[in-house]
N, C-alpha and C positions, 0 to 999 in steps of 0.2 A: 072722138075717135069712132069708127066705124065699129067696132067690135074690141069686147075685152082686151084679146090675144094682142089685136093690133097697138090697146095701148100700155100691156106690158110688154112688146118688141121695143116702143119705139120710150120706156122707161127702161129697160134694161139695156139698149144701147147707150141712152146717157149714163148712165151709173158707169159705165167702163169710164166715160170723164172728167168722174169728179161729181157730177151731179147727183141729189135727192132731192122730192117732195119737200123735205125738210132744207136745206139749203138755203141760207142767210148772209151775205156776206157784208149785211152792217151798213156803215158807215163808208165803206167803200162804197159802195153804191150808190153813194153822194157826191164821192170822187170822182167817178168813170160818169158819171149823168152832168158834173160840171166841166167837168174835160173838154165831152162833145159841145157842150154850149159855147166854150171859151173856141171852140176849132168853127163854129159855124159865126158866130160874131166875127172871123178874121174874113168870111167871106160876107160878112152888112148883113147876117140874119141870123132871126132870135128865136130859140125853141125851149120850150116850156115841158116839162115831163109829165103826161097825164098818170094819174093814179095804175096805170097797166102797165104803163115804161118803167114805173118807178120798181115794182113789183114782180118785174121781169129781169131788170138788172139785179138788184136783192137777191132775187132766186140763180141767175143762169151766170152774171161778171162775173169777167172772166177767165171763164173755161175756151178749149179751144177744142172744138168735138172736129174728129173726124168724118166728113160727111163723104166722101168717096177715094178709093186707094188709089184709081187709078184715072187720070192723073192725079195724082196725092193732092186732096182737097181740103182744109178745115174751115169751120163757121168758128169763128174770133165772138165771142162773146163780149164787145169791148165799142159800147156807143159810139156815135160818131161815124165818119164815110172814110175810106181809103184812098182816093182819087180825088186830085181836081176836078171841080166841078157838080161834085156828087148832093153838096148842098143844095146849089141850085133845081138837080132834079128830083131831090127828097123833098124842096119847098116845091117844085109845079104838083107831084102828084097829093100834096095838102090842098093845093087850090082847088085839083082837078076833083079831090073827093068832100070836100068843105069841111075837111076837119084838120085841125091840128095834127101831126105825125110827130113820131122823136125816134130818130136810128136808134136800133138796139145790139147792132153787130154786124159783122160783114163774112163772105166767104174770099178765102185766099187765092182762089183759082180763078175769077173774075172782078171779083170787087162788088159781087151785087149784098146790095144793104138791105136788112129784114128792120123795116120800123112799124111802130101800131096806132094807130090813133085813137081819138079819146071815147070811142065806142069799144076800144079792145079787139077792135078787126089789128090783123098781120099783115102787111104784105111785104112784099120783095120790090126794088127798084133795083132794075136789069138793064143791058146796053141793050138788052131786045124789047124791054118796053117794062111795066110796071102789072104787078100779079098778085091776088089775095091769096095768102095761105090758109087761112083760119082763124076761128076766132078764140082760140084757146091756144095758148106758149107750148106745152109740149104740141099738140097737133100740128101748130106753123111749123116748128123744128123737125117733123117728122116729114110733114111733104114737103119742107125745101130740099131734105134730107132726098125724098125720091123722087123732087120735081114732079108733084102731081099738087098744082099751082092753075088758078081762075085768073081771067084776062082780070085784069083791076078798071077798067073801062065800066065793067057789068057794076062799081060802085060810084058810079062819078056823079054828080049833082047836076 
């Protein structure tokens, strides 16, 4: 985060969700991380949950945060892609940046999926192209939250 203040705003907006620091939800999290594996194997690909996926579902599965009123938008806390297709472009931006990715939730208003790879970078895959968040889970959740988002180009190999 850029500043203290910045990352108690964008903690105290999660807590209106459901969310804490402390935030565990187990063994589900084993659940919602096998889901999305069982939904990308129905499209021929296989995804492995790095230590950050794992970690992030634990902490954030799902919640469904309100990320803009208007049009009424939330981030689905809930691995996995929303759309046809969406596998195939979560596996090109794995190729485009040589790492493994694993979706970790999607927003309602488009379908763009926040996944992280096994560096612990974030980013978003969008119908307008693919973008790093950050490299910390509340910070991703924070600028997908205000769209203040890096072309994902600037990580590609």
């Amino acid at each position: 985060m850029n500043s203290s203040s910045g990352r108690r705003d964008a903690e105290a907006w999660l807590r209106r969700y459901g969310w804490s620091p402390e935030r565990d939800i187990g063994t589900e999290a084993d659940e919602l991380i096998r889901k999305a594996q069982e939904q990308a194997v129905e499209c021929g690909i296989s995804w492995s949950p790095s230590e950050y996926a794992h970690t992030f579902v634990k902490n954030y599965g799902g919640l469904k945060i309100l990320l803009h009123e208007s049009p009424e938008n939330h981030f689905f806390a809930d691995p996995g892609f929303p759309y046809k297709g969406g596998a195939e472009e979560i596996e090109e931006l794995s190729r485009e940046l040589g790492e493994r990715v694993f979706p970790l939730g999607y927003d309602s208003y488009d379908g763009a999926v926040m996944v992280v790879d096994e560096k612990g970078r974030f980013f978003v895959v969008h119908h307008t192209g693919n973008y790093y968040l950050a490299d910390d889970s509340l910070q991703a959740l924070w600028n997908f939250k205000k769209g203040d988002v890096q072309d994902a180009e600037d990580f590609h190999v």
